[in-house]
C-alpha positions in Angstrom: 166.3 103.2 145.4 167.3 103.3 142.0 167.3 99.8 141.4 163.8 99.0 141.9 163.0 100.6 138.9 163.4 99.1 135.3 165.7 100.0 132.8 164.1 100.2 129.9 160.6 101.7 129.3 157.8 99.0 129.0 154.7 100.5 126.6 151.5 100.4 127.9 149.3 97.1 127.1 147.5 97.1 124.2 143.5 98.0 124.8 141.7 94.3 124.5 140.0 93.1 121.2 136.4 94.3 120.5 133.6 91.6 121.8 132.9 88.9 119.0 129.9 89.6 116.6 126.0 88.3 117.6 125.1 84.9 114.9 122.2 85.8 113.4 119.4 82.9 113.6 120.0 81.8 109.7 123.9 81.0 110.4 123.5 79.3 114.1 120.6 77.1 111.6 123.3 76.8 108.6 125.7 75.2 110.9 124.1 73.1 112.6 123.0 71.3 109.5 126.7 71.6 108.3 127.7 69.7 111.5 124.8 67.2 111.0 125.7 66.3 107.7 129.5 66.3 108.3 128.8 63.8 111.5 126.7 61.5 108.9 129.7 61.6 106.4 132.2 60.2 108.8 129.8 57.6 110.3 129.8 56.5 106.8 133.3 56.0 106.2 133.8 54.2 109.4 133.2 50.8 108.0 136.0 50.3 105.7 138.3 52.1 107.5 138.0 50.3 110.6 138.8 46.8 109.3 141.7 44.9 110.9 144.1 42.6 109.2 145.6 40.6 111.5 147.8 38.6 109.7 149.4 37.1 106.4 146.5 36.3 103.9 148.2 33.0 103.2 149.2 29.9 105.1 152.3 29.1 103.7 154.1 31.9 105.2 156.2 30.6 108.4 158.4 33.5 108.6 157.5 36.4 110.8 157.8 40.4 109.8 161.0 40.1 112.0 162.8 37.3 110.1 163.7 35.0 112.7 161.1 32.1 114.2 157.5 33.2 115.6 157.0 34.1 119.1 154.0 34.3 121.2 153.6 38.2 119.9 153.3 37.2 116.2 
């Protein structure tokens, strides 16, 4: 039954990668303080980044961002 057999000639898979390399005990300790102090640098730029502004800063503006009159949405 010749054509249950492929055409062209498929290559044998390539052998797997080698297992990764052991962390010594100075670099699991190295990165952990890394992470430590990258997770207190972006607590600390959470405040001004998280502020809100709802709205136009001053009263006197009746017209909405879409032009026409204000809604119940803004």
């Amino acid at each position: 039954m010749g054509f249950l057999k492929p055409k062209v000639y498929m290559p044998p898979a390539p052998p797997p990668p080698p297992p990764p390399a052991r962390a010594g005990d100075e670099d699991t300790e190295m990165a952990a303080a890394l992470a430590d102090e990258a997770v207190k640098k972006t607590k600390k730029k959470k405040g001004a980044g998280s502020t809100i502004v709802a709205g136009a800063l001053s009263e006197d503006q009746q017209q909405t961002s879409s032009g026409g009159k204000p809604t119940l949405l803004g």
